[in-house]
Structure formats: structure tokens, C-alpha cells
C-alpha atoms as one frame of an Amber mdcrd trajectory, in Angstrom:
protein
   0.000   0.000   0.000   2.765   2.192   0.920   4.414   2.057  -2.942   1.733
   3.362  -4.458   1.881   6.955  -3.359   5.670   6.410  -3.833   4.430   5.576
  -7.877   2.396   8.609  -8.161   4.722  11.010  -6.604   7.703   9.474  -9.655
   5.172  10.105 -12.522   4.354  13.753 -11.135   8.120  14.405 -11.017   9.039
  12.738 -14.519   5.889  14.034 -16.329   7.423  16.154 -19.357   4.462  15.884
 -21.902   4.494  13.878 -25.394   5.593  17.024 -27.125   8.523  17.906 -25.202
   9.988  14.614 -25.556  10.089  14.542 -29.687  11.365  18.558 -29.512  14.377
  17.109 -27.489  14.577  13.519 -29.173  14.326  15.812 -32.080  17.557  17.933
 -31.481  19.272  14.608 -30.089  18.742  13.042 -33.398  19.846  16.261 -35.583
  23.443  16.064 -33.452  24.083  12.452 -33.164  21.633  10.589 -35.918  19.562
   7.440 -35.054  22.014   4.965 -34.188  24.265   7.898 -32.053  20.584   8.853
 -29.659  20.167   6.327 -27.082  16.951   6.474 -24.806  18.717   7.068 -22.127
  20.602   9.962 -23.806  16.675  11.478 -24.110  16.021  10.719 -21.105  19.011
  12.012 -19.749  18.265  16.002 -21.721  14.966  15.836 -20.542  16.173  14.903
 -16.878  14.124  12.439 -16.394  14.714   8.258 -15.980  15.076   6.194 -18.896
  11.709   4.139 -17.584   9.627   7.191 -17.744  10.089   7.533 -21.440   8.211
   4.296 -21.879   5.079   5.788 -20.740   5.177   7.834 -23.916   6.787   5.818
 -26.244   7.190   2.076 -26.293  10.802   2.340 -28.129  13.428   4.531 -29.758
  12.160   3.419 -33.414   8.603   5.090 -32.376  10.216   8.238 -31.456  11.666
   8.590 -34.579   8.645   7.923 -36.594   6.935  10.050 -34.329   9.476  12.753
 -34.339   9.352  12.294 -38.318   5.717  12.910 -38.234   5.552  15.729 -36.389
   7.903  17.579 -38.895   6.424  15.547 -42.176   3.231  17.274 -40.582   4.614
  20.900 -40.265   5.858  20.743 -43.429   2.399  19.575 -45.320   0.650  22.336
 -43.114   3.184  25.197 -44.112   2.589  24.401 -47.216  -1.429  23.914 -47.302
  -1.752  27.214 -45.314   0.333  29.058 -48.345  -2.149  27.927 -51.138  -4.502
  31.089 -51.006  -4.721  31.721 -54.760  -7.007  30.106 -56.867  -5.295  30.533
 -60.555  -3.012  27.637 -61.091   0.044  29.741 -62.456  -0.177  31.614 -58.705
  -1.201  28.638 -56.967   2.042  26.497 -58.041   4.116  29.419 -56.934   2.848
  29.266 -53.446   3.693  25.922 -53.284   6.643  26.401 -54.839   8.166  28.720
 -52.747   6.754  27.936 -49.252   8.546  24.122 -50.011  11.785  25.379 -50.838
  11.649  28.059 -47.950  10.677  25.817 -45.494  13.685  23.415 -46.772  15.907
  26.315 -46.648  14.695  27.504 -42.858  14.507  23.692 -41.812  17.412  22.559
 -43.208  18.630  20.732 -40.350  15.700  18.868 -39.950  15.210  18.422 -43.880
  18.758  16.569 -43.792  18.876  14.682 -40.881  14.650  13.029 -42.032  14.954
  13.958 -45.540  11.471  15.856 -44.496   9.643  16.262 -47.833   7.323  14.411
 -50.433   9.793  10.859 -51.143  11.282  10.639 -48.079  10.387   7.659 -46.232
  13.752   6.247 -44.692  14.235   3.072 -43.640  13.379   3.042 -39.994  14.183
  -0.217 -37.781  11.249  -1.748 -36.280   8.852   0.921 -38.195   5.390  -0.918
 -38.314   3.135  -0.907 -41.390   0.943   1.466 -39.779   3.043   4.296 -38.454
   4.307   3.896 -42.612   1.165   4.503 -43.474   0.542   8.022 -41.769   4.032
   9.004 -43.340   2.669   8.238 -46.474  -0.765  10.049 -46.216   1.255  13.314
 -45.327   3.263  12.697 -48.388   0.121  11.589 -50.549  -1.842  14.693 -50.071
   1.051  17.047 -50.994   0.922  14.833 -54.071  -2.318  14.828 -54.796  -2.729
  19.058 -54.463   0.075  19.533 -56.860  -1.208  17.170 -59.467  -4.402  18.852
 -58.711  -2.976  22.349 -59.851  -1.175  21.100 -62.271  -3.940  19.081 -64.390
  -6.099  23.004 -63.299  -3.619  24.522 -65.647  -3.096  21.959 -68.060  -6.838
  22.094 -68.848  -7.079  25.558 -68.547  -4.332  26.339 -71.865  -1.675  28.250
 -68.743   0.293  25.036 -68.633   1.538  22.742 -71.284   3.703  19.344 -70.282
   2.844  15.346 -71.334   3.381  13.927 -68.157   1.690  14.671 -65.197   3.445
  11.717 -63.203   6.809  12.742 -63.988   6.118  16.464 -64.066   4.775  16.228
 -60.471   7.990  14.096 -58.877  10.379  16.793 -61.241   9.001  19.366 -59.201
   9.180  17.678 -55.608  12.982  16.380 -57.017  14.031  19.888 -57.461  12.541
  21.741 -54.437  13.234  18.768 -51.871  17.287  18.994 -52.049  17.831  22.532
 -52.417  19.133  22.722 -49.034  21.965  20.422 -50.242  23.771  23.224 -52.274
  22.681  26.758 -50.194  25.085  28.389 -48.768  23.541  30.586 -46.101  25.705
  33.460 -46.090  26.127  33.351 -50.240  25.138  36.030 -52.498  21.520  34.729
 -53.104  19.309  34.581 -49.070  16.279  32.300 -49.207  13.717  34.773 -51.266
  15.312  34.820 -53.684  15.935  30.904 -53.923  12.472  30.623 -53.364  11.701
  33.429 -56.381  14.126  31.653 -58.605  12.873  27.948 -58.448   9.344  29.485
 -58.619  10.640  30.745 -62.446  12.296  27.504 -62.947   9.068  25.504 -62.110
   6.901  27.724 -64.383   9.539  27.689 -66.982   9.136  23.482 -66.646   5.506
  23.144 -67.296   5.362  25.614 -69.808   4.068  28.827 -68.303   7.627  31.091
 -68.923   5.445  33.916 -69.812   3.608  34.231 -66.978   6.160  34.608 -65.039
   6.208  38.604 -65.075   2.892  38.512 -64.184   3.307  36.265 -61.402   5.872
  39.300 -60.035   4.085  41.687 -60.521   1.608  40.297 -58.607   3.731  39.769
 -55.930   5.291  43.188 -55.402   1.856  44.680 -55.006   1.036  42.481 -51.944
């Protein structure tokens, strides 16, 4: 009888909250990678015992598709919340640019995940299921820029053969930018972002909107 209180009083103590523990498991696995973050080394940042983490997370592998979610998520929603514009010419810029901004600003996070539409690493003990949300996330990015870009294929603004390969082209070419930037270069993350917007336009056959598009843009 006399443990119990004992119990309660160790879970008040350790009790960090679900989101604290991926924010630190995710800046344990930036600095070290998968195999270099132990549970105890969590455990240890959040200064609490290893045992505690369990009432979480069942295992390491679930933080990291957990911790892979959460970002997988803030990317998708960075990018939904951009889409404001109904014309598909203005509508593939958004997403254009809030994808390779968000690579740019998250670039720790895109190389350490490979956060982005195709990234799906190989994670140890990763069940079918927790696959599956990863998937979704990356699915509906899919699915709203083939939707935009089939909008301006049948509207006469775009003109390309394959949507398939037009769609991954795209993702290809935003997804590693933050491979190459050099944060103190010449060129900041605008006007990345600006260029690769030109570039993408310039793909599916919309070059000549592009002043248009700018325009646009320098009157908001």
C-alpha cells in the first residue's frame, strides 16, 4: 500500500508531456543521428529516468517515426496554409516557394529526415501502420500539386505530357535545395524561393507568366 503513493509522486516528477519529448529527441537526433541517440541519452536532456520515457513511447524506433511525423506534418501544413490563390500559375508558386523556404529555414531537420514528399527512410522496427501516416502526409502534398497542375493543363496556362513525372520533377528539385545553399552566399532564401518558382513555371510551360506572377507579388 505504501508504494503506491511512492508511484504517483515518480510520474508527477518525470511528467514532461508527449511534445517535449520529440522537440528534445528531435535535437538529439539532428546532433548524433539514429544509431548515435540512445533512450537514455533522451532521457538524460529531458532529466528524467530512462523508464519514464516508456510511458510515452514504447521504443526509440517510435520516437523517430513520431518525431518524423511531427515535422512531415509541419511541413504539409506550411505548405497547405500558403495555397490562397485560386489561378493555377499563382497557386504552383505558393507551393513552390513555401517548399523550398521551409527546406531552406529547416534545413537541419530536412537533412537529418529527408522531411519532404519521397522521403520515407528506412526506420528499424517501423510498423506498417506508423508507414502509413508518413505516407498520407506525403500523398496529399501529391495529390494538391497534381491537382494544380492538371487546373492549368486544362485551362491552356500550362503545357507538359506527363503529369506523373512532371509532379515528382518538381518535388525532385525543391526537396534537395538545401543540399547546395550556402547561407551566407550572395543569393538569401527569397530569392531561392523566387528563382525555383521561375524555374518551375519555366518546366511546365508557363515562362510567360512569369512577369505577371511578379508583378503580382510586389503589389502584396
Amino acid at each position: 500500500m505504501k508504494a503506491e503513493p511512492q508511484q504517483k509522486r515518480m510520474r508527477a516528477d518525470e511528467t514532461v508531456g508527449r511534445e517535449k519529448v520529440l522537440r528534445t529527441a528531435l535535437q538529439l537526433f539532428m546532433r548524433h543521428g539514429y544509431q548515435g541517440t540512445s533512450l537514455k541519452a533522451i532521457a538524460r536532456e529531458l532529466d528524467i529516468s530512462a523508464p519514464a520515457l516508456y510511458w510515452y513511447f514504447p521504443s526509440k524506433e517510435e520516437i523517430f517515426a513520431s518525431v518524423m511525423e511531427m515535422s512531415m506534418l509541419e511541413f504539409w501544413t506550411a505548405v497547405k496554409n500558403s495555397l490562397t490563390e485560386g489561378d493555377p500559375v499563382l497557386r504552383l508558386g505558393q507551393l513552390v516557394r513555401t517548399h523550398v523556404r521551409w527546406q531552406l529555414s529547416q534545413s537541419d531537420v530536412a537533412r537529418t529526415f529527408d522531411i519532404g514528399v519521397g522521403m520515407r527512410p528506412l526506420v528499424p522496427g517501423l510498423t506498417e501502420e506508423r508507414s502509413k501516416g508518413l505516407i498520407a502526409l506525403e500523398r496529399e502534398y501529391l495529390t494538391e500539386l497534381r491537382r494544380i497542375l492538371t487546373k492549368g493543363q486544362r485551362s491552356g496556362q500550362f503545357s507538359f505530357t506527363e503529369l506523373k513525372v512532371t509532379a515528382f520533377a518538381i518535388t525532385s528539385m525543391c526537396e534537395y535545395v538545401h543540399t547546395w545553399f550556402v547561407p551566407d552566399g550572395p543569393l538569401n532564401i527569397e530569392d531561392i524561393a523566387a528563382h525555383y518558382e521561375r524555374l518551375v513555371l519555366a518546366m511546365v510551360g508557363a515562362a510567360e507568366a512569369v512577369p505577371n506572377v511578379e508583378r503580382t507579388r510586389r503589389r502584396r
